[in-house]
C-alpha positions in Angstrom: 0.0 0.0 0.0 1.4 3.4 -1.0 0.7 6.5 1.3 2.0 10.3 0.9 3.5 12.0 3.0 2.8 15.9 3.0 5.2 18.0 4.3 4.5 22.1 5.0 7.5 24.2 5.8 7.0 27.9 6.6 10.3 29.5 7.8 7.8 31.6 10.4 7.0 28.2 12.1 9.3 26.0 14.4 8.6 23.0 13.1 7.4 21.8 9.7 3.7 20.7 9.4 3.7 16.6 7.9 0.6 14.8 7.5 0.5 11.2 5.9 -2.3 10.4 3.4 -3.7 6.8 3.0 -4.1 7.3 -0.8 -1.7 8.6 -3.6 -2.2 12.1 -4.5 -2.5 13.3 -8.2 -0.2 16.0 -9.5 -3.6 18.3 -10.1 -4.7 18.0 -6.4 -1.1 18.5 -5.1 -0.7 22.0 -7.3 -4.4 22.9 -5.9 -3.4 22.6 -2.2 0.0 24.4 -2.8 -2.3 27.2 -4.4 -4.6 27.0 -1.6 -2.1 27.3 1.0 -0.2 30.3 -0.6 3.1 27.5 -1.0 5.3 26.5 -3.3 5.0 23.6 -5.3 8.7 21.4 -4.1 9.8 18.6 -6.0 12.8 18.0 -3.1 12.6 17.6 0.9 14.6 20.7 1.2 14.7 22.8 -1.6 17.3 25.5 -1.4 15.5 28.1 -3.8 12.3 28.3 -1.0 14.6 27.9 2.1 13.0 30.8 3.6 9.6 30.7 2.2 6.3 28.1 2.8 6.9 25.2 -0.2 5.0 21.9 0.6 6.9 18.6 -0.7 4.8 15.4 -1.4 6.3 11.8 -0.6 4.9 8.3 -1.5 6.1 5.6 0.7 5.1 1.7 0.6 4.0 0.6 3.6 2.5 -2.9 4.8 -1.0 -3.5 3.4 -4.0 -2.3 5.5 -6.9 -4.5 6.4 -9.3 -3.5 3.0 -12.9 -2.2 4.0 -15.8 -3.2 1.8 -17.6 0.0 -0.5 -14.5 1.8 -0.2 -13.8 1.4 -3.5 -16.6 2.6 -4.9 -16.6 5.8 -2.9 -14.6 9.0 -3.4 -11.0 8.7 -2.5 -11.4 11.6 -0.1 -14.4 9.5 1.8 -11.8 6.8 2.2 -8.5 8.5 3.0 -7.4 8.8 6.7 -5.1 11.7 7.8 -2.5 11.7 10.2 -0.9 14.6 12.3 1.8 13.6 13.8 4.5 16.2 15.9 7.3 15.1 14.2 10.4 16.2 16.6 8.4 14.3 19.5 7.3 11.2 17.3 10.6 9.8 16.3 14.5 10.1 15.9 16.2 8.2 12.9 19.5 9.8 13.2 20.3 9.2 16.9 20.6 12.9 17.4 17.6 12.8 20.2 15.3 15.0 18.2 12.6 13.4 16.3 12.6 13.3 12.0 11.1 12.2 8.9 13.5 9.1 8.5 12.0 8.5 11.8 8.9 8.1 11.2 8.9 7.4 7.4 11.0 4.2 9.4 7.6 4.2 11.9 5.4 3.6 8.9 7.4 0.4 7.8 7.2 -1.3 11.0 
């Protein structure tokens, strides 16, 4: 099963905003919600030409398969999906360096 993960950076805010999406997300929808959320549009995790300014990066991971759930597939994805906000320098450290990550919890979502 393949989930995305969102991330929202803002230089204004301490942390970066990550939510994970139970469904893949097309490239129309991802442009709509940078629009929406007055971001750019990143195509890396840390994108040196928006350092200081709000970009938001989509990520699809494979993850273990979820238990399916009958109709689903007949309704709209957005009926469906299940979003997660998760605190991300609390959740999980993958680098040992005693503050949490996205290798954490990308590494979270595999186990």
């Amino acid at each position: 099963m393949k989930v995305t993960v969102v991330t929202l950076h803002d230089s204004h805010l301490v942390e970066d905003y990550v939510a994970v999406v139970e469904s893949t997300i097309s490239p129309e929808l991802r442009q709509m919600w940078a629009d929406d959320m007055g971001a750019y549009l990143s195509t890396d995790p840390k994108p040196e030409e928006y350092e200081d300014e709000r970009y938001i990066y989509f990520r699809e991971v494979e993850t273990r398969q979820a238990p399916s759930v009958a109709g689903v597939a007949e309704a709209p994805w957005w009926k469906g999906a299940v979003f997660y906000e998760v605190f991300v320098r609390s959740f999980a450290d993958g680098n040992g360096d005693g503050v949490g990550d996205l290798n954490g919890l990308i590494s979270k979502l595999h186990s």
